[in-house]
N, C-alpha and C positions, 0 to 999 in steps of 0.2 A: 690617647686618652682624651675623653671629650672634657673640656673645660666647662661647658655650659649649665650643666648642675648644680657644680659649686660654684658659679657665680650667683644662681639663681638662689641659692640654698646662703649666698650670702647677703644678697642685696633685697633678698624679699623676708625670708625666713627669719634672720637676726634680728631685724629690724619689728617684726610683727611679735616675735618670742619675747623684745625688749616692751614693747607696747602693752603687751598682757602682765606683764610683770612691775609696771608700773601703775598700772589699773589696780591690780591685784592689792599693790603697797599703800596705795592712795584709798581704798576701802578697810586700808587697815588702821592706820595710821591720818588720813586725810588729804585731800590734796594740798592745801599750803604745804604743812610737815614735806610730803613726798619732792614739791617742786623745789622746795628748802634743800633738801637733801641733795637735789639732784647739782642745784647751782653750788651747793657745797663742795661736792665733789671734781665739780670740773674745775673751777677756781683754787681748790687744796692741789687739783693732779696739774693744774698749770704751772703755779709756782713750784712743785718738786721738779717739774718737767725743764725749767727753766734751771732751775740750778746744776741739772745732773747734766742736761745739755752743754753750762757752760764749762761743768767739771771735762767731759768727756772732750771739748774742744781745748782747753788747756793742754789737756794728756796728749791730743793730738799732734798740737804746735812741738810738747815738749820732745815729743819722738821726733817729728822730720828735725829738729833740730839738733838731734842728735845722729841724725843718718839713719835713722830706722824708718820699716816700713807701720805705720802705724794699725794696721790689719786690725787686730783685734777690738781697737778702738773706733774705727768705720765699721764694721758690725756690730758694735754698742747705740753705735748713733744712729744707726739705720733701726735698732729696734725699739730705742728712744723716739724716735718718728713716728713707729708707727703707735707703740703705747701711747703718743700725744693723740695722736688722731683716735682711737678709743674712748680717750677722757671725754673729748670734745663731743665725743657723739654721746646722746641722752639715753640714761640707761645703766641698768645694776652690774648687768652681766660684762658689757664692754667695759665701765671703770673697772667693775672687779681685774679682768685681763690687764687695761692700761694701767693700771696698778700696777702687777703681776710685773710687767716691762723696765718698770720704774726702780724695782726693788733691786739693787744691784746682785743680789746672791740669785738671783732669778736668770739675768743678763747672761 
């Protein structure tokens, strides 16, 4: 399977889909309102991202300390990662997802 498409289809196309849809919101709405929006969202998905990060390494500790293999909580955290990284990128579509990450019934 050639990887090269969906790289492409992620580091050019996501990125130009987020750009027209911030254009889009900022003709609707304004641009202050839309860049409002945007720092809102990264700074609200930071701090959930912070707290569920440090829930998820508590839960961690509390397994190896009980002799368990904490699996299901290193694939929490690994998808808490990448929802962080979402937030941080500007944009509707990616918060909407790192959102999505963050939501524990989602996880």
């Amino acid at each position: 399977m050639n990887v090269f498409p969906w790289l492409l289809v992620l580091f050019i196309g996501i990125p130009l889909f987020e750009l027209y849809l911030l254009i889009q919101v900022g003709s609707i709405i304004g641009a202050l309102p839309t860049l409002a929006l945007v720092v809102f969202t990264a700074v609200l998905g930071a701090a959930l991202l912070r707290r569920q990060g440090l829930s998820t390494v508590q839960r961690i500790q509390i397994a190896m300390n009980r002799g368990e293999v904490p699996a299901l909580e290193v694939v929490e955290g690994a998808i808490l990662l990448i929802g962080g990284a979402m937030l941080l990128t500007p944009g509707f579509v990616t918060d909407a997802l790192g959102f999505l990450c963050l939501w524990p019934p989602a996880r």
